[in-house]
Backbone bond lengths (Angstrom), bond angles and torsions (degrees), N, CA, C in turn:
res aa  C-N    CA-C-N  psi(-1)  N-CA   C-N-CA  omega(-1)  CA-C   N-CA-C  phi
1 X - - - 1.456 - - 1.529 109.28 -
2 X 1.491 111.75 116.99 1.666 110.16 169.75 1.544 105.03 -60.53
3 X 1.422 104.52 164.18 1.174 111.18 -170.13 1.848 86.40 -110.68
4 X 1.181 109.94 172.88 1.936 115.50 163.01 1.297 108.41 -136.81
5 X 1.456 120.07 176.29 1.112 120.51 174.97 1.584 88.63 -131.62
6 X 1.295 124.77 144.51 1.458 135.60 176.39 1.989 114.40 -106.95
7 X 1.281 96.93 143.49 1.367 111.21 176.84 1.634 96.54 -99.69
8 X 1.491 105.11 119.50 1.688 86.94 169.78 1.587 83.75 -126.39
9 X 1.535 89.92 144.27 1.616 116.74 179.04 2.009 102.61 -59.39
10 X 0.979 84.37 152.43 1.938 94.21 165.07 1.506 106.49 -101.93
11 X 1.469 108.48 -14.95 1.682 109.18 -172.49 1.503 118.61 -77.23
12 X 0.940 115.35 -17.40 1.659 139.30 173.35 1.312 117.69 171.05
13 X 1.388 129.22 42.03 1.181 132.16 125.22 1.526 107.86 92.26
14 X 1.544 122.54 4.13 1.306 104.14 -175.86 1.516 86.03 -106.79
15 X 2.013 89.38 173.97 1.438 112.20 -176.45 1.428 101.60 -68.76
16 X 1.721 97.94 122.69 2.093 95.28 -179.89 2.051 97.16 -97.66
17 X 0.865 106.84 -26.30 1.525 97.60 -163.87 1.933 87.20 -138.28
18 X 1.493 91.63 153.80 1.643 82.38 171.91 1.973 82.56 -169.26
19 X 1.198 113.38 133.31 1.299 143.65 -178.41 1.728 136.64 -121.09
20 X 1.295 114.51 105.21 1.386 96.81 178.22 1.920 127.98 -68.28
21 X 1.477 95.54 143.38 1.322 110.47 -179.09 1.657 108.75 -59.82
22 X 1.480 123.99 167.60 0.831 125.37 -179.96 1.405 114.01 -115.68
23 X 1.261 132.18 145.29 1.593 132.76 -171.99 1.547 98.68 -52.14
24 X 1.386 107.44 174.64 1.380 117.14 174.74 1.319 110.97 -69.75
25 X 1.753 102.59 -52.83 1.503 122.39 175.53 2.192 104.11 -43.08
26 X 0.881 118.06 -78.11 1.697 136.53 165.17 1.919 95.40 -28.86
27 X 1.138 119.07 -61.09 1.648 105.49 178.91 1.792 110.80 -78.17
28 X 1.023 112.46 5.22 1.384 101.72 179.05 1.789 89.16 -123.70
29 X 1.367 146.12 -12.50 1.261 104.44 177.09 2.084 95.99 -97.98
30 X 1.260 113.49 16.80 1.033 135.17 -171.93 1.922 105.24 -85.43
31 X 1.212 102.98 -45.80 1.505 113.62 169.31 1.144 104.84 -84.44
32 X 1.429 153.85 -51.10 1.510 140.73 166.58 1.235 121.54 -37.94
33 X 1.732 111.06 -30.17 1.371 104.99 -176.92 1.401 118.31 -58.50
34 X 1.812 91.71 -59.76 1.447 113.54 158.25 1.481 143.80 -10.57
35 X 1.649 100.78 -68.00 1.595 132.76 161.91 1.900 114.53 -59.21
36 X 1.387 90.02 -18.11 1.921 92.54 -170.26 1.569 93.97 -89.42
37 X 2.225 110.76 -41.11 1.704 86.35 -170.43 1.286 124.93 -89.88
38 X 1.626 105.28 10.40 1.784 111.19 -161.65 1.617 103.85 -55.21
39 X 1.661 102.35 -50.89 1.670 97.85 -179.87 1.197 111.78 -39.75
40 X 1.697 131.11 -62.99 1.256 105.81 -133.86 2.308 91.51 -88.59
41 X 1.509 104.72 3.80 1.157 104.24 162.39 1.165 124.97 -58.85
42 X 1.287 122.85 -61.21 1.465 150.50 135.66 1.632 110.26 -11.23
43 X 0.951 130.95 -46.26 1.879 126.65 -170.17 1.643 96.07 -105.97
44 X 1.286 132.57 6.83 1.246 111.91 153.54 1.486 130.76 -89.81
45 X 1.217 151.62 133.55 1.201 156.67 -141.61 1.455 105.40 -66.68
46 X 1.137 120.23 160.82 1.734 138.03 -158.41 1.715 93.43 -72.90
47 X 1.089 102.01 -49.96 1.457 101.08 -154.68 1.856 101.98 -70.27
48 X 1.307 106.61 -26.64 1.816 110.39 -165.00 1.314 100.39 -81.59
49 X 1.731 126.12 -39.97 1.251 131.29 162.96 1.840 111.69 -36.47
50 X 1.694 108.68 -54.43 0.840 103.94 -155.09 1.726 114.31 -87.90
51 X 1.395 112.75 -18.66 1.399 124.50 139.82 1.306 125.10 -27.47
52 X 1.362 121.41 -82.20 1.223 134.50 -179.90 1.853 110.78 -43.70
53 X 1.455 93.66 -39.92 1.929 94.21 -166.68 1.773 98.39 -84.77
54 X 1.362 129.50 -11.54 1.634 136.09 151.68 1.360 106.50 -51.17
55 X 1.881 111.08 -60.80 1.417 107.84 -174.13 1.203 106.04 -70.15
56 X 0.897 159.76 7.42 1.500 142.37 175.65 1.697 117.22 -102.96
57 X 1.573 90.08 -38.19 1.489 95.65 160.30 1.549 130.77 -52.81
58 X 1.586 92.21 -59.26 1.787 100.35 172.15 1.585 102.68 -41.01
59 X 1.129 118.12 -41.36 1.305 122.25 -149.91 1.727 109.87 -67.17
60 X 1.940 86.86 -36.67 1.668 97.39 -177.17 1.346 99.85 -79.57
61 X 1.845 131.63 -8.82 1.144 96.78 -161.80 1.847 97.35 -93.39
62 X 1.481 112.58 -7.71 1.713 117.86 -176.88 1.735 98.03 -60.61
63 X 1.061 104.84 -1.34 2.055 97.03 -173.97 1.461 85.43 -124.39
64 X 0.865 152.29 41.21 1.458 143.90 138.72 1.602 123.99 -30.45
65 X 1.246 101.34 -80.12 1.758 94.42 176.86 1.581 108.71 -50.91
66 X 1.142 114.75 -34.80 2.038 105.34 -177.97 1.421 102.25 -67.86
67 X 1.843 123.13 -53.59 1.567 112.34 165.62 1.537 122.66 -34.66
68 X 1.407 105.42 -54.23 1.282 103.76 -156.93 2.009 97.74 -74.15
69 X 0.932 134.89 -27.07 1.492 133.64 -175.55 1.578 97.74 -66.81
70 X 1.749 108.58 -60.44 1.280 117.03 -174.32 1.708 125.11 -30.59
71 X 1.976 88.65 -45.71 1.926 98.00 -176.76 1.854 98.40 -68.98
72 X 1.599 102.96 -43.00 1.149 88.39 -164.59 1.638 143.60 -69.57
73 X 1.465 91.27 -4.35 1.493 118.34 150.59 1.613 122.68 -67.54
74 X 0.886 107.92 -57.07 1.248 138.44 169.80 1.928 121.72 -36.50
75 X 1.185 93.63 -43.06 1.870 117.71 -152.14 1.585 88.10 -116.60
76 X 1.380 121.90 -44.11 1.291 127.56 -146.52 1.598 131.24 49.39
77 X 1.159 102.36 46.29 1.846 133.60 -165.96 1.808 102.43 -100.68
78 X 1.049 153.01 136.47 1.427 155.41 167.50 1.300 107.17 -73.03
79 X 1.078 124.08 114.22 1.743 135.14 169.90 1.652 106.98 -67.06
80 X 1.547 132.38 8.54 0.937 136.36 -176.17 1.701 99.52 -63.52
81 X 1.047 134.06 -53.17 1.401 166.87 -166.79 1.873 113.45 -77.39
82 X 1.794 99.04 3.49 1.587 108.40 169.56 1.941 91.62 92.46
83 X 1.181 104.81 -29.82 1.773 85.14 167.41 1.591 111.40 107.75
84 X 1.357 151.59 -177.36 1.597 140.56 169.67 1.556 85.01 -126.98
85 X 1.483 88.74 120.11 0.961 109.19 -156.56 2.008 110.22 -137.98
């Protein structure tokens, strides 16, 4: 039996998101992966690192209204106020 972990809303209390956990085995070859690509993360130049981590941002900020709904389910916070964001 997978196990899950549940999102329960603060906004009225039901489960908004709910996800299965991953084996121990699955979180540990999950961190090796990790640990295997840091080097060649690491040996690419400052500036391409720092490119790439701009583009990804921009990227998170084009989903804004879905972030900002998502926390506010999430947080149970009012997006009236632009949202946590």
């Amino acid at each position: 039996m997978t196990k899950t972990i549940q999102c329960i809303s603060p906004v009225d209390g039901r489960v908004y998101a709910e996800r299965p956990c991953l084996s121990l085995a699955e979180a540990e070859a999950m961190a090796a992966r990790a640990r295997a690509a840091q080097p060649a993360w690491a040996a690419r130049p400052l500036a391409e690192r720092i490119a790439a981590v701009t583009a990804g941002v921009a990227k998170l900020n084009e989903m804004k209204p879905r972030v900002v709904e998502e926390l506010a389910w999430q947080m149970g916070r009012p997006t009236r106020y632009g949202g946590e964001f």
